[in-house]
C-alpha positions, 0 to 999 in steps of 0.5 A, spaced: 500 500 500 501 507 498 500 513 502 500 520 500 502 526 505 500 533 504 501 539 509 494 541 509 491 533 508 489 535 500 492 531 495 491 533 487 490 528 482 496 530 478 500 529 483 496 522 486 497 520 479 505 523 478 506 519 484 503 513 483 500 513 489 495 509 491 491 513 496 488 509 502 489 515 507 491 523 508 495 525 514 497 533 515 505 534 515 507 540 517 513 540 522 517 534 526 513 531 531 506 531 525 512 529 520 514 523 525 507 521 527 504 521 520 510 515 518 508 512 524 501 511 522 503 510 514 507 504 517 501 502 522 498 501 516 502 497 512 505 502 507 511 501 503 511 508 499 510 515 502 507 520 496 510 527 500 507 533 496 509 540 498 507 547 495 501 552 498 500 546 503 507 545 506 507 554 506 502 553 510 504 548 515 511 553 516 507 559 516 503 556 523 510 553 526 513 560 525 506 563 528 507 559 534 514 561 535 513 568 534 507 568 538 503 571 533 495 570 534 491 564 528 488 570 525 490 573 519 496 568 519 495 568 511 498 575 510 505 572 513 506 569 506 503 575 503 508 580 505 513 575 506 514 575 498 513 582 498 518 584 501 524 579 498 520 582 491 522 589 493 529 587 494 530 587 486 529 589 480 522 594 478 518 589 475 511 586 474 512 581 479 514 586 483 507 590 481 502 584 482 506 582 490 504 590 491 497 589 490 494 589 497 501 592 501 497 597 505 492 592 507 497 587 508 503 593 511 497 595 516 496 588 518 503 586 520 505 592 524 499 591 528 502 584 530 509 587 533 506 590 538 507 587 545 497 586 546 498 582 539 503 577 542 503 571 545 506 571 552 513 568 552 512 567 545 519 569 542 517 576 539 514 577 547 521 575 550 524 582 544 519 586 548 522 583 555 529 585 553 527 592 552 524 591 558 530 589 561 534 594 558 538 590 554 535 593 546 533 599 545 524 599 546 523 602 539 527 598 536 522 591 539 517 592 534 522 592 527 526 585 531 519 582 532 518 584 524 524 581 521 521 574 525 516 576 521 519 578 514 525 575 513 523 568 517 517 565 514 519 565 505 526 564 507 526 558 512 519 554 508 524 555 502 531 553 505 527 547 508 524 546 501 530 546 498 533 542 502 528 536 501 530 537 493 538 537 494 537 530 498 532 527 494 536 528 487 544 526 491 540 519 494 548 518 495 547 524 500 541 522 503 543 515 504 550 517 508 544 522 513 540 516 514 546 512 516 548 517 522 542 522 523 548 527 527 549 530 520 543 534 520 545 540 521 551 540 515 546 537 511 541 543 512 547 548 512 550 545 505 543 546 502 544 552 504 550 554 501 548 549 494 542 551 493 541 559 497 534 560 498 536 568 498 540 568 491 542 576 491 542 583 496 543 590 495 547 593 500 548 601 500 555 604 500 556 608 507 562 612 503 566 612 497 571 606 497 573 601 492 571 593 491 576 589 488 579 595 484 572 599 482 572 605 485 564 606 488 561 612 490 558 614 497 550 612 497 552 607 491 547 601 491 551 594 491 548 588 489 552 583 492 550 575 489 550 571 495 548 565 491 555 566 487 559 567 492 557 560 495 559 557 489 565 561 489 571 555 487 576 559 491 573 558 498 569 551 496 573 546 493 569 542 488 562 547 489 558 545 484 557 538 489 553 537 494 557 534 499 554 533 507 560 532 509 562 538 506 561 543 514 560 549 509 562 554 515 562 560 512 556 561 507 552 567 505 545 565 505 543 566 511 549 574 511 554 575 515 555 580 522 551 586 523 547 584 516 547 576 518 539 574 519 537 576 526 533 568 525 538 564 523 538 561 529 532 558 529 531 557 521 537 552 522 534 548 529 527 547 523 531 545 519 535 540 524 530 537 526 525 536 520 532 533 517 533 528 522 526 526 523 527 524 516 533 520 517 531 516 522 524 515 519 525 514 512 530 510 509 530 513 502 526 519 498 525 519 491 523 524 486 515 523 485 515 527 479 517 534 475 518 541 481 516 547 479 519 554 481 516 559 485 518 566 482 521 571 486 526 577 485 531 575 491 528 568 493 530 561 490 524 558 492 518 552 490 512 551 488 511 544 488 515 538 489 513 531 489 517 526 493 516 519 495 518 517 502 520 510 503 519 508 511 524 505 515 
């Protein structure tokens, strides 16, 4: 028997028959303990093949996680995506897709900076324990309400992506996954490479402070930058062989998730989701295959999916 898995328990027929699935049940899947649970019951039932399909439904399921993390309240929770692909939109160039993600930015701003403030905020929830910080005098108080606005910017797309991204890695290097599925330790490198091998932010504009000199251009003072962070992750004078994607690589030192004051104020917890959803993973499942074509989600700044197809075979 076959089993299909999808974040919002809905299945399309494209992809049941894509993947082959004969499907005799639907479980939700939307972070470790969902995912663990879900293969458990798929065994329970006899199956050989899981079907995992990933897409709006997967948005979805990291867009709740993220929520109680920050602390943020269920309602409205379908901005956080919204705003998330407007703002990493926005970074690049004046296009179309720039126009069409702008559509609802004022309804969709409004929304947003109401749920910064400390009354719309979980207690104890991460973007509560900012405002205790201000509390306690360690940041500034009007900078609480933008810390707790990069949670909910920067920390949604790019974790739900980098996690997608992933996914994609293992599932076309079964050499690569076959290694993480052995020693489940490996979760962190893995999900570090796939950073660096895939970079879910591709590009950044930084603004130049005052006149300098980048690699021999001259660059005058308030010059826009745009520094290509995919580039330099595949860049071969700092990593050997890299257009390979290795686990065992330790990338220490990648660009995609930036670097000192303009590192990524969540990186810490985009690396523990994407921990342990990798290592639920690796003791759970013995193999993933890919379960038919992806498609790409277009951003100005992002690399990010659509769908992806994956079979899940069950240790």
């Amino acid at each position: 028997m076959n089993v299909a898995l999808t974040a919002g328990g809905r299945i399309s027929g494209a992809y049941a028959e894509a993947a082959g699935t004969t499907i005799k049940a639907l479980a939700p899947v939307g972070d470790a303990t969902m995912l663990a649970k879900a293969i458990a019951a798929a065994r329970g039932a006899g199956a050989e093949r899981i079907a995992v399909v990933g897409g709006e439904e997967v948005e979805r399921a990291c867009r709740r996680d993220v929520d109680r993390v920050v602390g943020e309240s269920e309602d409205g929770r379908e901005n956080l995506l919204v705003y998330g692909d407007m703002v990493f939109n926005s970074m690049g160039p004046r296009n179309e897709r720039l126009a069409k993600s702008t559509a609802r930015v004022a309804e969709v701003t409004q929304w947003i900076m109401a749920h910064c403030q400390r009354d719309k905020l979980k207690p104890n929830g991460f973007g509560d324990q900012i405002y205790q910080a201000a509390d306690a005098g360690e940041i500034d108080p009007q900078h609480a309400p933008m810390l707790v606005r990069s949670f909910l910017s920067a920390g949604v797309d790019t974790t739900i992506n980098g996690i997608g991204n992933a996914l994609y890695s293992l599932a076309h290097h079964p050499d690569q996954y076959a290694m993480l599925h052995a020693d489940a330790s490996l979760a962190r490198p893995a999900f570090e490479e796939a950073l660096r091998w895939e970079s879910t932010v591709q590009t950044f504009f930084r603004t130049a402070a005052g006149h300098c000199e980048i690699a021999g251009i001259p660059v005058r003072d308030s010059t826009k930058v745009l520094c290509m962070l995919a580039s330099a992750n595949r860049d071969p004078r700092k990593w050997p062989e890299p257009n390979r994607f290795d686990i065992q690589r330790r990338p220490t030192g990648h660009m995609a998730l930036g670097s000192g004051i303009h590192g990524c104020v969540g990186q810490a917890v985009a690396r523990l989701e994407g921990e342990v959803v990798l290592t639920a993973l690796a003791k759970r499942v013995k193999r993933i295959e890919v379960a038919g074509p992806h498609t790409r989600r277009l951003n100005n700044t992002l690399r990010a999916l659509e769908t992806l197809p994956l079979h899940l075979i069950p240790v």
